[in-house]
N, CA, C and O atoms as CSV, one atom per row, in Angstrom:
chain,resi,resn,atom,element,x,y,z
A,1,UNK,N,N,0.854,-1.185,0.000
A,1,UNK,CA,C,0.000,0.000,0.000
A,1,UNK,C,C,0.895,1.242,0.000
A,1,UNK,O,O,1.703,1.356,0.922
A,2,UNK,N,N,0.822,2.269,-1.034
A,2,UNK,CA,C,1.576,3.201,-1.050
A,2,UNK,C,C,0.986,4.628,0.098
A,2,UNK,O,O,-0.049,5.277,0.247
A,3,UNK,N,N,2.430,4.570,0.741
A,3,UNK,CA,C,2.323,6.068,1.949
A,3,UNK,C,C,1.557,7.152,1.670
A,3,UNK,O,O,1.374,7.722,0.594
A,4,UNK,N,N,1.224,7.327,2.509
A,4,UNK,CA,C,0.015,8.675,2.502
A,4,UNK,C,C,0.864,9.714,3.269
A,4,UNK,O,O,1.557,9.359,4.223
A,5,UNK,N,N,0.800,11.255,2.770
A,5,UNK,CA,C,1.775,12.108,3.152
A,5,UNK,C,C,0.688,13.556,3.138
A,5,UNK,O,O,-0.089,13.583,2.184
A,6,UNK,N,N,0.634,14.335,3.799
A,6,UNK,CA,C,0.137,15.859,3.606
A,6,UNK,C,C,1.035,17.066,3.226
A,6,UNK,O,O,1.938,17.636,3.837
A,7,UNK,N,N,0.507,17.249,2.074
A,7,UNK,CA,C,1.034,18.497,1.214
A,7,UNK,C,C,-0.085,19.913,1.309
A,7,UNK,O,O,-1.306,19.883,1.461
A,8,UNK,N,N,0.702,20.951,1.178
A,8,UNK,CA,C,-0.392,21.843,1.039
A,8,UNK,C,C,-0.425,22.519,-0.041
A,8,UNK,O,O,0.561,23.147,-0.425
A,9,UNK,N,N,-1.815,22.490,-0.840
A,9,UNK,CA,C,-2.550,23.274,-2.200
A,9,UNK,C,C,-2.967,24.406,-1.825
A,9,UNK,O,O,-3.219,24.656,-0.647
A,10,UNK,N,N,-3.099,25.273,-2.821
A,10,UNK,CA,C,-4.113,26.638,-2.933
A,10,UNK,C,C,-5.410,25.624,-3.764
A,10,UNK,O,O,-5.474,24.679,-4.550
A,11,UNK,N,N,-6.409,26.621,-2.923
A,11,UNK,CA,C,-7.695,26.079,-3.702
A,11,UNK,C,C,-8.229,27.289,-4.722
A,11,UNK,O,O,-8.348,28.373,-4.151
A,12,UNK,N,N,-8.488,27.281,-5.798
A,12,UNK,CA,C,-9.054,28.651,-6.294
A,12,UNK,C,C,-10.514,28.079,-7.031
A,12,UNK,O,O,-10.870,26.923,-7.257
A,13,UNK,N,N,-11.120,29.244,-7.273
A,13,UNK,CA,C,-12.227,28.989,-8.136
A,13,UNK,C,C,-12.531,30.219,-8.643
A,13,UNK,O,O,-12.055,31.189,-8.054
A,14,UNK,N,N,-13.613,30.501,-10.156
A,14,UNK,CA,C,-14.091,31.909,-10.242
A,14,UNK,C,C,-15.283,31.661,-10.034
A,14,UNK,O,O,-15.619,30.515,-9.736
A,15,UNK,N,N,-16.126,32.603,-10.136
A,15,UNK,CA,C,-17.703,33.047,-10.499
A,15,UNK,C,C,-17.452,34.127,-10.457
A,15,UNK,O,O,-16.742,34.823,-9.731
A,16,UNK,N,N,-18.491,34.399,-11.851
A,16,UNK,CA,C,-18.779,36.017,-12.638
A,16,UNK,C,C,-17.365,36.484,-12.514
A,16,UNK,O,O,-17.405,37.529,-11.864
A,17,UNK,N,N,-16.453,36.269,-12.752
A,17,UNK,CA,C,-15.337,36.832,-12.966
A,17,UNK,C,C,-14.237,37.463,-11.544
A,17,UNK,O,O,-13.343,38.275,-11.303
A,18,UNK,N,N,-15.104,36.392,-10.902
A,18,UNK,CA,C,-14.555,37.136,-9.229
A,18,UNK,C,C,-13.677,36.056,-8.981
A,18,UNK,O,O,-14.391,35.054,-8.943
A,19,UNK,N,N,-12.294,35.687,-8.760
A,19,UNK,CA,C,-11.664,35.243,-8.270
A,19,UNK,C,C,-11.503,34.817,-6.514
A,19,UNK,O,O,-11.422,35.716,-5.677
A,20,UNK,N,N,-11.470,33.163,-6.072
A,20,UNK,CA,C,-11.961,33.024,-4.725
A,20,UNK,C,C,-10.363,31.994,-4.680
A,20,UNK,O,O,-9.831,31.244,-5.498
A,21,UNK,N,N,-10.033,32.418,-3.371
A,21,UNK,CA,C,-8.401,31.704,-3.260
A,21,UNK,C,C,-8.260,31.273,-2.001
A,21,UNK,O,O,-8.074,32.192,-1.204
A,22,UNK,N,N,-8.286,30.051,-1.479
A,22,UNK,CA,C,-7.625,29.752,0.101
A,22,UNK,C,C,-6.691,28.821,-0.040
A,22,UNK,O,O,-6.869,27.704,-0.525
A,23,UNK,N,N,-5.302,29.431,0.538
A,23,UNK,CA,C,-3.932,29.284,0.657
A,23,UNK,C,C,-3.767,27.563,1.676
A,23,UNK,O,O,-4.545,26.961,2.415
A,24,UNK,N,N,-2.733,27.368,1.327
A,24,UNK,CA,C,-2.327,25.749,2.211
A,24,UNK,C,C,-3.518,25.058,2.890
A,24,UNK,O,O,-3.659,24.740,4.071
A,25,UNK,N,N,-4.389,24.898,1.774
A,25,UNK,CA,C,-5.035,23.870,1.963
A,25,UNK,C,C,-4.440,22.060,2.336
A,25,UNK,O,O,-4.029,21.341,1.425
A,26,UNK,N,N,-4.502,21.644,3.623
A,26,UNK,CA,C,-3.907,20.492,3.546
A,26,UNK,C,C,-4.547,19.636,2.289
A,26,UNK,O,O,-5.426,20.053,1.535
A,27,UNK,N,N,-3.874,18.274,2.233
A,27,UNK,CA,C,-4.118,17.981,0.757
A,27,UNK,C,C,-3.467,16.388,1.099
A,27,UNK,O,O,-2.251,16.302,1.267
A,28,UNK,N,N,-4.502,14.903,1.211
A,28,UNK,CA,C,-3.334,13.746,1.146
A,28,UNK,C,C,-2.969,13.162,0.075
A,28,UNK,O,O,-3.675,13.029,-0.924
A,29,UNK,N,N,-1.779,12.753,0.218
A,29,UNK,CA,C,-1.377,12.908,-1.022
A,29,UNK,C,C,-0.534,11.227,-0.943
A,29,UNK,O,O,0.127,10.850,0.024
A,30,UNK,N,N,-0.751,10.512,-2.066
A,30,UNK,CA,C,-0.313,9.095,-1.784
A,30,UNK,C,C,1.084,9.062,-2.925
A,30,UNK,O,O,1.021,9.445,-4.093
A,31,UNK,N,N,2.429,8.454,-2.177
A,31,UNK,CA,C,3.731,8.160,-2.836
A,31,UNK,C,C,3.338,7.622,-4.009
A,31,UNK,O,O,2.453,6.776,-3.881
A,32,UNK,N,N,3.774,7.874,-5.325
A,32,UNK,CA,C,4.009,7.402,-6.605
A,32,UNK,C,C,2.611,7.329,-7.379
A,32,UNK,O,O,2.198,6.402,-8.076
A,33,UNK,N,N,1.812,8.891,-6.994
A,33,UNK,CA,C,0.491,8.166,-7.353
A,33,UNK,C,C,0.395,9.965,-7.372
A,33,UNK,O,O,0.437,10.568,-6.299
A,34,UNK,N,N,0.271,10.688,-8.642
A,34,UNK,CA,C,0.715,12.263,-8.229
A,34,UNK,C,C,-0.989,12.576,-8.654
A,34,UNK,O,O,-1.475,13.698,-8.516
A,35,UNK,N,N,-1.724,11.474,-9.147
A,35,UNK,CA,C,-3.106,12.238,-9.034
A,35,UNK,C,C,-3.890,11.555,-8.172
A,35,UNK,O,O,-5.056,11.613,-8.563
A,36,UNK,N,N,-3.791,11.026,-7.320
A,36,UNK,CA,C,-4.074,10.526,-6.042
A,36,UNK,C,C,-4.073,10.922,-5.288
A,36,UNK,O,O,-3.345,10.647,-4.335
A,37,UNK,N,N,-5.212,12.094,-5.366
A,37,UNK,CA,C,-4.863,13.146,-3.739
A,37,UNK,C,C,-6.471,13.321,-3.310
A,37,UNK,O,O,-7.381,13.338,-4.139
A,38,UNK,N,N,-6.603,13.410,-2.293
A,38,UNK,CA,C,-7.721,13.239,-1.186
A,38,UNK,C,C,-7.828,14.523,-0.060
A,38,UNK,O,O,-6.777,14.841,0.496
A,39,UNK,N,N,-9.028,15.236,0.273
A,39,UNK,CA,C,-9.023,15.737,1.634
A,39,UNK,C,C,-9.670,15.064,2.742
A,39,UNK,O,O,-10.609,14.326,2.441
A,40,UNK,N,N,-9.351,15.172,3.984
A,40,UNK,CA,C,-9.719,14.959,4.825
A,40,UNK,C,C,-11.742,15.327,4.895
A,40,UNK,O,O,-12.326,16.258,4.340
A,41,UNK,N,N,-12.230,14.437,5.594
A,41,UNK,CA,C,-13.926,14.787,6.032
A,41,UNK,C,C,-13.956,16.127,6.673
A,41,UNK,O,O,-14.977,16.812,6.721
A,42,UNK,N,N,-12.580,16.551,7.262
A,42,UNK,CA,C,-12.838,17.794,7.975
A,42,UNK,C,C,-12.717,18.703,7.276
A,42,UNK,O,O,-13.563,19.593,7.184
A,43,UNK,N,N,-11.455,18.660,6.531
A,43,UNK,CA,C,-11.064,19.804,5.384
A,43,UNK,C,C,-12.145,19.427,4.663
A,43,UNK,O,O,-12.341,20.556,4.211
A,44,UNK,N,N,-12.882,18.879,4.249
A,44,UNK,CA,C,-13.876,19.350,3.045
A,44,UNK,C,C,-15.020,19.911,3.714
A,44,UNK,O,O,-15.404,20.934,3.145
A,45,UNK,N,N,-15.692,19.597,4.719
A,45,UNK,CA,C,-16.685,20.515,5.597
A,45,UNK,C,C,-15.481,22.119,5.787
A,45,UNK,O,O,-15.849,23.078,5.108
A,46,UNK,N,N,-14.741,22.242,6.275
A,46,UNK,CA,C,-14.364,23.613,6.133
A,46,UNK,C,C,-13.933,24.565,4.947
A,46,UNK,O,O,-14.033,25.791,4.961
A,47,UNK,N,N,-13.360,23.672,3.765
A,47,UNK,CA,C,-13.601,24.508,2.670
A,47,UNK,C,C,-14.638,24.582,2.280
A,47,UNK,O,O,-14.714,25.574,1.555
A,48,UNK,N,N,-16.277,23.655,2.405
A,48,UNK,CA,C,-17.487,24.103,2.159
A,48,UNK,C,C,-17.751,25.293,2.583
A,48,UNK,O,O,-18.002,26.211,1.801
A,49,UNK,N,N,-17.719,25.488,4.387
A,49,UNK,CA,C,-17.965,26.258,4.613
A,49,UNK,C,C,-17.201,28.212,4.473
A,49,UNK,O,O,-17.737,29.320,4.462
A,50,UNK,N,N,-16.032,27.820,4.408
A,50,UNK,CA,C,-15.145,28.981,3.440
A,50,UNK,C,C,-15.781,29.503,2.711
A,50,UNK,O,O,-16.180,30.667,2.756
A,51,UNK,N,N,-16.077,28.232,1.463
A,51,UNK,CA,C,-16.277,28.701,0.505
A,51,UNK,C,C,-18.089,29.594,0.006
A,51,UNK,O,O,-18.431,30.190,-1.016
A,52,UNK,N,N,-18.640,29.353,0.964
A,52,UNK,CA,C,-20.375,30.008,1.387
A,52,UNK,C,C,-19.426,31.348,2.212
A,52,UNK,O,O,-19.216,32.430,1.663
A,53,UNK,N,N,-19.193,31.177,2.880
A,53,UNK,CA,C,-18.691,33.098,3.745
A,53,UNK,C,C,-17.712,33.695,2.438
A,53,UNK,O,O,-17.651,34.925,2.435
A,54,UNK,N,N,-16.998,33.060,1.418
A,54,UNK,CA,C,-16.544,33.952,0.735
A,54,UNK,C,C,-16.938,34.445,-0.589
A,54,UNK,O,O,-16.428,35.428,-1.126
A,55,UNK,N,N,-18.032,33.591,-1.183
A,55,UNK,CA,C,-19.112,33.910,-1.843
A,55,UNK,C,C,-20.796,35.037,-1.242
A,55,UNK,O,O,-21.596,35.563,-2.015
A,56,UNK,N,N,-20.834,35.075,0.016
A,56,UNK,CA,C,-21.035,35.702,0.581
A,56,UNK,C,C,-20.733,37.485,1.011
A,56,UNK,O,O,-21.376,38.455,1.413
A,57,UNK,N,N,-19.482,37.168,0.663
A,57,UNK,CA,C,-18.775,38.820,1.010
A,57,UNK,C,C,-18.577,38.628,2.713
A,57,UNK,O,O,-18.423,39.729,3.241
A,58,UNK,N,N,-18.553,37.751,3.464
A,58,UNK,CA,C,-18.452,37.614,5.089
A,58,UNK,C,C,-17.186,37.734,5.334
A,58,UNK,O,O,-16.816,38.371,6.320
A,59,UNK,N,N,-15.973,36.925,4.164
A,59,UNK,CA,C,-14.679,36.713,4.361
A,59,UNK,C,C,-14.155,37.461,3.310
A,59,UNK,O,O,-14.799,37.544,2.264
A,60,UNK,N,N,-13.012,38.054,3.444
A,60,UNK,CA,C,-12.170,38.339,1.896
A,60,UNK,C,C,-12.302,36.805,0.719
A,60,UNK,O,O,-12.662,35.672,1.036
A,61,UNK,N,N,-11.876,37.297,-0.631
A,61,UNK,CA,C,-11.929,36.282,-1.076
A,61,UNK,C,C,-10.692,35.688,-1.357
A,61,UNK,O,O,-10.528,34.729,-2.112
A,62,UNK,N,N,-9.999,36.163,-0.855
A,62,UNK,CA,C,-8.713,35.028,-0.991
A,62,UNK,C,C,-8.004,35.051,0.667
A,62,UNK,O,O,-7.577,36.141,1.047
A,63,UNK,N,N,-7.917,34.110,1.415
A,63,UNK,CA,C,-7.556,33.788,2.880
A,63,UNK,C,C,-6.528,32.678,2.696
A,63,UNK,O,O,-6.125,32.340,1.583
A,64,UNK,N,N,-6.093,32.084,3.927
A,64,UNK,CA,C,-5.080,30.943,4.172
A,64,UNK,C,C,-6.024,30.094,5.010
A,64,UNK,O,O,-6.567,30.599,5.992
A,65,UNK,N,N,-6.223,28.960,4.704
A,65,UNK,CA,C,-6.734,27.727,5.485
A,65,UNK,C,C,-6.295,27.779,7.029
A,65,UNK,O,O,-6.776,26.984,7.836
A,66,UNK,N,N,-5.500,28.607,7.342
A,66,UNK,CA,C,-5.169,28.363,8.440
A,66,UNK,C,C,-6.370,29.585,9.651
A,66,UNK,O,O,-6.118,29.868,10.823
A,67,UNK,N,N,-7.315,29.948,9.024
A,67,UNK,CA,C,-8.303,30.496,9.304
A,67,UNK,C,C,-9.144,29.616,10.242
A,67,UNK,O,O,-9.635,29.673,11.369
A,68,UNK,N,N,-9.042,28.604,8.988
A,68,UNK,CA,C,-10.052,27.230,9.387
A,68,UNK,C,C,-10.028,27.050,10.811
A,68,UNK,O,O,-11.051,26.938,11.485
A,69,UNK,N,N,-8.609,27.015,11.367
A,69,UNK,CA,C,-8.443,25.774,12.690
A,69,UNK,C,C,-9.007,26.082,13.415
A,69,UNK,O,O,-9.678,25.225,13.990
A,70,UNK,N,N,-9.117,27.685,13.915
A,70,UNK,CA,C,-10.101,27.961,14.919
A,70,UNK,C,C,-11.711,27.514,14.779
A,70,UNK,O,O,-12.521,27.615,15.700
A,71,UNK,N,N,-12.036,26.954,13.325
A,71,UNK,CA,C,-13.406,26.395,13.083
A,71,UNK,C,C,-13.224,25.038,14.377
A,71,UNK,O,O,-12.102,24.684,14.741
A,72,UNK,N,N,-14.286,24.517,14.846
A,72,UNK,CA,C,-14.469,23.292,15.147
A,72,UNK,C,C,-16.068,22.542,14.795
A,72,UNK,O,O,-17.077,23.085,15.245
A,73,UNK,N,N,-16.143,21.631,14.199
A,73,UNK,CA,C,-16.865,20.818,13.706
A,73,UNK,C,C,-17.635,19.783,14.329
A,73,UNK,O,O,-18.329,19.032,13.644
């Protein structure tokens, strides 16, 4: 079974031409397998929710995941 390791991504997306960006997104990522990458159940409930407050106008639209941690789930 090949190792599982955490790397960190930027996540981006547009709508209507608005650019949305959150920085070191953790990211798992499996040895010898470079499109084999997975988030965590937690990281994907918190970039959901990111991503509603920054479509919103609640958050800037481009932040660092490290926003998140103070989230708890």
């Amino acid at each position: 079974m090949p190792k599982e390791h955490t790397i960190l991504k930027d996540v981006t997306w547009e709508i209507d031409q608005q650019l949305y960006v959150i920085h070191n997104v953790p990211v798992n990522a499996y040895e010898g397998d470079v499109n084999d990458r997975t988030y965590s159940s937690e990281t994907a409930l918190k970039l959901l929710l990111l991503k509603d407050l920054m479509e919103s106008a609640e958050i800037p639209s481009e932040i660092d995941y490290s926003i998140a941690s103070a989230l708890t789930l």
